[in-house]
N, C-alpha and C positions, 0 to 999 in steps of 0.2 A: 504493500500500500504506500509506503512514505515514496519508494525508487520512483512507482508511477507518479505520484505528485511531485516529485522533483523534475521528472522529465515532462511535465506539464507544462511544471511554472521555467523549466528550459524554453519549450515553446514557444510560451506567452513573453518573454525577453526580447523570442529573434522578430517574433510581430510588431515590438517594438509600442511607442503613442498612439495608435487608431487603435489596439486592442482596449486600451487603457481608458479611452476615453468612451469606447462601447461598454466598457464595464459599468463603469459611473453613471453613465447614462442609464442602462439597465438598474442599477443600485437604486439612484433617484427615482423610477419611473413614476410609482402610486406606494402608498402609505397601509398599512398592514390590516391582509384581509387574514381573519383565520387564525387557529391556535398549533398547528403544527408545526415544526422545525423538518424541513430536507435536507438532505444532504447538501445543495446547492448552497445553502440560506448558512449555513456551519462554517463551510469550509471558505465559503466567500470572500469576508472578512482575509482570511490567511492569505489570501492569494493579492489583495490586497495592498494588502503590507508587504506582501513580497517585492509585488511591483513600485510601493513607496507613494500611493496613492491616500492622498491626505485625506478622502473624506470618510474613513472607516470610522470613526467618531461620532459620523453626524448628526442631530440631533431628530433628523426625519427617519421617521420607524421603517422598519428590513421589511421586505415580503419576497415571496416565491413567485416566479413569474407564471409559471403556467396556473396557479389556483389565482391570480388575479385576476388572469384573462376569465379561466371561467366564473367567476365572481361577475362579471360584466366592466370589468375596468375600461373604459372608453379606449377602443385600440383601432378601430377603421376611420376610413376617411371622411364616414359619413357621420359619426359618431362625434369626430373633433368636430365637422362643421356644425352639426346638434349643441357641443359646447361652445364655440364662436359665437352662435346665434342666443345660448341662453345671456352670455354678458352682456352681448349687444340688445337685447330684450332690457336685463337688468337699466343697459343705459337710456333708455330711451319709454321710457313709463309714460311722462307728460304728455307724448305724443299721440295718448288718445284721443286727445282733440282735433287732428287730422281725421275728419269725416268723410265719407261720400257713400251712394248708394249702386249697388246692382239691382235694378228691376225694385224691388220692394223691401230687398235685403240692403241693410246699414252696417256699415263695417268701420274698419279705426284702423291705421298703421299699425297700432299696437297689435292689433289684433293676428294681424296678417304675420307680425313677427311670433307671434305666439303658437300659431299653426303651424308656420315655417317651424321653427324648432322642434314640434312636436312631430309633426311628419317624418325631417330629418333622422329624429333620434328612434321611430319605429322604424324606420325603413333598414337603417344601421342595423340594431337590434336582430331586425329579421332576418339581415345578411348574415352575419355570426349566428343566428341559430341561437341568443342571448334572450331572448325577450320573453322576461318575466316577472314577475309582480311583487316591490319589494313592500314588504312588513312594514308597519308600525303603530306605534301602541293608538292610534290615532284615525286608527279605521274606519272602526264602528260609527263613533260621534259624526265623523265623515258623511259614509253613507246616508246616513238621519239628515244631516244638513242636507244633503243632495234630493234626497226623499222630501225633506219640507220646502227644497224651493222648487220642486220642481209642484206639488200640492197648490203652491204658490200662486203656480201661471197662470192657474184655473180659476182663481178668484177673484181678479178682476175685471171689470168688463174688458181692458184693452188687452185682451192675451196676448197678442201680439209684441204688441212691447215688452211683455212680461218675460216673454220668453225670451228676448234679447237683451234684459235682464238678467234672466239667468243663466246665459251663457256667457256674458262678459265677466260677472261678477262671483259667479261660484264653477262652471264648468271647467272654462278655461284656466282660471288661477290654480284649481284643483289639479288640472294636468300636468300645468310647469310645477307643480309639488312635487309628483311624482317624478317626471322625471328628472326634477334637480336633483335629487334626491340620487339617482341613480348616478346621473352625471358628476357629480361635486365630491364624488369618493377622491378623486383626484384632487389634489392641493393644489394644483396649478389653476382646475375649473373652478375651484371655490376663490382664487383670487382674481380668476379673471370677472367673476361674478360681481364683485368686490371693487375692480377698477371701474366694471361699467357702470355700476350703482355709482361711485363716487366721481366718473365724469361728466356722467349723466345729470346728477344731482346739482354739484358744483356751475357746470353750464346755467341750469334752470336759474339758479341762487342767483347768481349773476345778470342773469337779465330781468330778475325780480328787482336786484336793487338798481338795475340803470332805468326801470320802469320808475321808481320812487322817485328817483331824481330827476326826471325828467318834466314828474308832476309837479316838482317842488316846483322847479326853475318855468314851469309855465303857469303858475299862477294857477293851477287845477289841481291842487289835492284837497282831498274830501276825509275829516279826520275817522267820519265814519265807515269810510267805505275807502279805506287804506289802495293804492292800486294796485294791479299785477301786470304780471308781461306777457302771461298766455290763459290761468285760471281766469274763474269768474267772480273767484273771494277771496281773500287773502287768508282765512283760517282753512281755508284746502291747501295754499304753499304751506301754510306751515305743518300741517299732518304729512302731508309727501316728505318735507325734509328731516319730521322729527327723527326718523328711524335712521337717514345715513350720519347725523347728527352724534345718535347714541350709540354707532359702530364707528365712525370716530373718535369719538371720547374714550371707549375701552379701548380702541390701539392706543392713543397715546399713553393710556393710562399703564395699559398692562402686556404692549409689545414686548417682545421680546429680540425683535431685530433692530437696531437704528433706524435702516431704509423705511420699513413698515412707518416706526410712530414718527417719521418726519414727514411723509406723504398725508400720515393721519394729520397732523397738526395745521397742514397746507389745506387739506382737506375742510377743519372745521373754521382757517379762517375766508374761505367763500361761505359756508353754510351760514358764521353766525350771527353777519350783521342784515342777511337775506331775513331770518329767523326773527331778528330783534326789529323789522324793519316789517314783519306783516304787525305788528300792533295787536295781536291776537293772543288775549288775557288767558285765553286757555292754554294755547303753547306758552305762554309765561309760568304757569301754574304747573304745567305738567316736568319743565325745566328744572323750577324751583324744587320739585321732589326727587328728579330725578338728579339734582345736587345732593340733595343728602343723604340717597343710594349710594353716589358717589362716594363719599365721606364716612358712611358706616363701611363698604363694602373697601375702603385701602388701605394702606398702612399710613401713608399720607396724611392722616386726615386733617393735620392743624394746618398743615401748605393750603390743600384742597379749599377750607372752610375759610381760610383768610383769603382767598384768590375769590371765592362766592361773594364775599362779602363785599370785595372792589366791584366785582361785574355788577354785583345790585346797583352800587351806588353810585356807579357809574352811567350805568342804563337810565337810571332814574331823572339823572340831571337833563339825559335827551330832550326837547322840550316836550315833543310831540308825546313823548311813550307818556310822561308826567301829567299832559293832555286827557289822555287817554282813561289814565286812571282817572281822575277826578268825579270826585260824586259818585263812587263806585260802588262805595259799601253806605249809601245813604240808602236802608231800604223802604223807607216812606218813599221814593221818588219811584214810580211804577215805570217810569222814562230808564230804567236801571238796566242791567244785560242779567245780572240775579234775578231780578222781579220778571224782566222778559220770561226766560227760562222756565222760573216757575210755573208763569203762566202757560207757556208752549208742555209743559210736561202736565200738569194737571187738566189741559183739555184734551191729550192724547189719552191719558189716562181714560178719562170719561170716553173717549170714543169706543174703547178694547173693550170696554163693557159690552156694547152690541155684540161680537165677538172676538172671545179672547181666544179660542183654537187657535185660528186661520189668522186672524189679523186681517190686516185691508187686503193682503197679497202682491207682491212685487211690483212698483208702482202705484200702487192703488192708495197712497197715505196725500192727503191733499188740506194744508189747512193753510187759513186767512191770519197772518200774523197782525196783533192789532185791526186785525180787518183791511190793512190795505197791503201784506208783503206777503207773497207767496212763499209758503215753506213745504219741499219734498220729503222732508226728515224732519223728526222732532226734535233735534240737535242731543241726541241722547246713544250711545251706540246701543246700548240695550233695550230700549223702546224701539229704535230700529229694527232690530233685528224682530222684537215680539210684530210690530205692524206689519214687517212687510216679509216676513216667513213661517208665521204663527211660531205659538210657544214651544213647540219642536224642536223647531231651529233656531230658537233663542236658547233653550238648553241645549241644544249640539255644539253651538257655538263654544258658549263658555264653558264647555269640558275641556273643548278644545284651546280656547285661551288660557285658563288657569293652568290648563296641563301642559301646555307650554313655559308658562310663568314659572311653574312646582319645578319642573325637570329640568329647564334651563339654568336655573339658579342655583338647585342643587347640585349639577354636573359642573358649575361654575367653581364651588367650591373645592373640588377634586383636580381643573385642571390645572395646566401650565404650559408655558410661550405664546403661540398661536392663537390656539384654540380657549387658550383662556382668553382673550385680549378680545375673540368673534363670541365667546360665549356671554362674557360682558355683556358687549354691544347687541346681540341679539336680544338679549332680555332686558337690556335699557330699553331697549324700541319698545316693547311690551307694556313696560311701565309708563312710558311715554302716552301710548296709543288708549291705555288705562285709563291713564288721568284724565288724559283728553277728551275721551271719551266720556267721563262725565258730563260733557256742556258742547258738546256735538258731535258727529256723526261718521268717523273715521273707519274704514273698508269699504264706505258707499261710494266709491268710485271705481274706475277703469285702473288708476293708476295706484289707486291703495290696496285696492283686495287683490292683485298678480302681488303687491309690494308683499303684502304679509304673509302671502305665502312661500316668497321666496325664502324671505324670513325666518319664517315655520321649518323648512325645509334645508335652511345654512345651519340651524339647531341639531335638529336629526341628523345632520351627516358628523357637525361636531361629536356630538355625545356619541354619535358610533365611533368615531376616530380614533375619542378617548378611549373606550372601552377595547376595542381590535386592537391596538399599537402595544406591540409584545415589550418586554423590560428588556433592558439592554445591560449585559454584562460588562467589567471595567476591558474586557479586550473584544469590546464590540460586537460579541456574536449574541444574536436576539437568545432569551430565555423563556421558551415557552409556560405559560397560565392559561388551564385553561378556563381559568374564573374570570378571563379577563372577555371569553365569548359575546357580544351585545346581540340582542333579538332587533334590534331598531333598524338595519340592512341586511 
């Protein structure tokens, strides 16, 4: 045994640097499916070091190449473009608003990329002989939503719409879950995921604030009705941006690469004077908690709490933000955004009485605010969801939300580098979308429900990542656990 590995690694001497650099590259490929150790995966490492090949160390977890391939590790060319198109998807969310019609049928860029990728990644799949349906704890609740919206389409008169309702906002997004899910086993797809969110993002930010500016310096801003550059309100930029926001903040907070938390830090300064600059008291509110998430959850916390404390006071002196709050918490004044609310929630209230099952049905929620402003949503996400999917799908939902919340933050606790830094930020977004969602109406769009479940679905591959990535011995050959097994891929 030792003669033949000696005349092995003779071999691999006279092949010389393009052996060496096929190795690493194979080493690097994808990140560890599975609890067995092969002979390949042992002896690796040694050959290695023979060669003088530095990255036997590394800190990205070993795997066997033939159990990845059949694990479905993105390996054909159809598969990479299916990964191209998920980032390029992640970057380009806002562009729902790009409309037009076939015949009777309405469609959205968004959309067409969300097809596009899903096509892509079956048609791949089919080629490899791959394509099969991954787990997770997260099914059932699923289904039940899919079941209540689809109950949904039938209940109101305009089914039609109903139905293109439930295709943008639960079908579709459910898809790119799945197969992000599959695709994002790879660390590369989860970053490329990751840049398109944050160029995407960053872009939007930016011409959110040349919009503001632009209203200033022409003598047309409306302190109530803040501008935008492509939405219709400015509390929609800021639920779109809260989420790349809070997966910024955990890179910088809890990177583990330099390059990573300087991209993040670059990152959060487009988002956060885009953010500070919709004047929407609920992203203020959901900010201000998700600081002291911040601050319980680091080690930091006096830097953290002292650096909170400048941004308030700083924000604050803005004229406009100072504007903004005024007379805020006067709740004798029924002119108030509390008193609004109350009132928006206590007559939707009263409406669910007629029927609380079904609810209005997809579309079907229509009320007079004050009698002259039309409202499609109660500004409530959970009123949302009971009006326009009955109570089904308002309890499918929030199995679904909390048990992203529960898992996210408990896996947070256990990880480290990476995936601690996304599992952060995934369940910042959560806390974010939370809060915010007490005083309106975040998923009910094109661009937030694909959002969250992208979301949903960069969680699930983290926590499996965690869970598959075998312990590494101090002379780098992986140590198989098989306690370390996850059911979540």
């Amino acid at each position: 045994m030792c003669n033949q590995l000696l005349c092995e690694s003779m071999q691999t001497d006279l092949r010389g640097p393009d052996l060496r650099r096929e190795m690493l590259r194979e080493d690097e490929k994808s990140f560890g499916h599975g609890s067995s150790v092969t002979i390949g995966r042992v002896t690796a490492p040694l050959f290695r070091r023979a060669l003088g090949i530095a990255g036997s160390r590394s800190s990205e977890p070993h795997t066997d190449e033939p159990r990845a391939l059949a694990d479905g590790v993105p390996t054909s060319r159809l598969i990479r473009y299916a990964s191209v198109m998920l980032g390029l998807t992640a970057a380009c969310l806002p562009l729902y608003v790009v409309r037009w019609k076939y015949g009777p049928i309405s469609t959205t860029l968004l959309e067409l990329l969300i097809v596009a990728t899903v096509a892509l990644y079956l048609f791949g799949r089919h080629q490899e002989s791959a394509l099969h349906f991954h787990r997770t704890p997260y099914d059932i609740p699923i289904a039940l939503l899919l079941v209540a919206g689809a109950v949904a389409v039938l209940v109101p008169p305009d089914r039609w719409h109903a139905l293109g309702l439930y295709r943008a906002y639960f079908v579709e997004p459910i898809a790119i879950f799945y197969v992000a899910i599959d695709l994002m086993r790879r660390r590369d797809v989860v970053r490329g995921v990751l840049i398109g969110l944050g160029i995407g993002s960053s872009i939007f930010a930016v011409l959110n604030v040349g919009a503001f500016f632009v209203t200033l310096a022409q003598g047309t801003f409306v302190l109530g009705g803040p501008p935008t550059a492509i939405y219709t309100s400015s509390p929609e930029v800021a639920m779109y941006l809260e989420p790349p926001f809070a997966l910024a903040a955990g890179f910088v907070m809890f990177a583990d690469q330099r390059r990573d938390r300087l991209l993040a830090m670059g990152w959060m300064a487009f988002l956060t004077p885009a953010l500070v600059l919709t004047l929407s008291r609920g992203a203020y509110l959901a900010i201000a908690v998700l600081a002291v998430v911040a601050i319980v959850t680091s080690r930091a916390r006096v830097l953290l709490a002292a650096a909170a404390i400048v941004v308030v006071v700083v924000v604050m002196q803005i004229p406009v933000v100072s504007e903004r709050f005024a007379g805020q918490l006067d709740l004798s004044d029924s002119q108030t955004t509390i008193r609004g609310r109350l009132s928006i929630f206590t007559d939707t209230l009263t409406m669910l009485r007629d029927h609380p099952i079904l609810g209005n049905g997809l579309g079907g929620y229509h009320y007079m605010f004050r009698g002259t402003i039309p409202e499609i949503y109660p500004h409530d996400v959970w009123l949302t969801f009971w009006v326009e999917v009955g109570l089904l799908g308002m309890i499918a939902f929030a199995v679904i939300f909390f048990g992203l919340l529960y898992r996210g933050w408990r896996a947070y606790s256990g990880a480290s580098g990476f995936y601690r830094a996304l599992l952060w930020g995934v369940s910042g977004s959560f806390v974010l979308w939370g809060i915010h969602g007490l005083v309106d109406s975040p998923y009910w769009k094109n661009d937030m429900s694909v959002e969250f479940w992208i979301l949903a679905a960069l969680e699930v591959v983290a926590i499996g990542a965690i869970g598959k990535s075998p312990a590494v011995a101090p002379d780098g050959v992986p140590i198989p656990d098989s306690r370390k097994a996850d059911k979540l891929i």
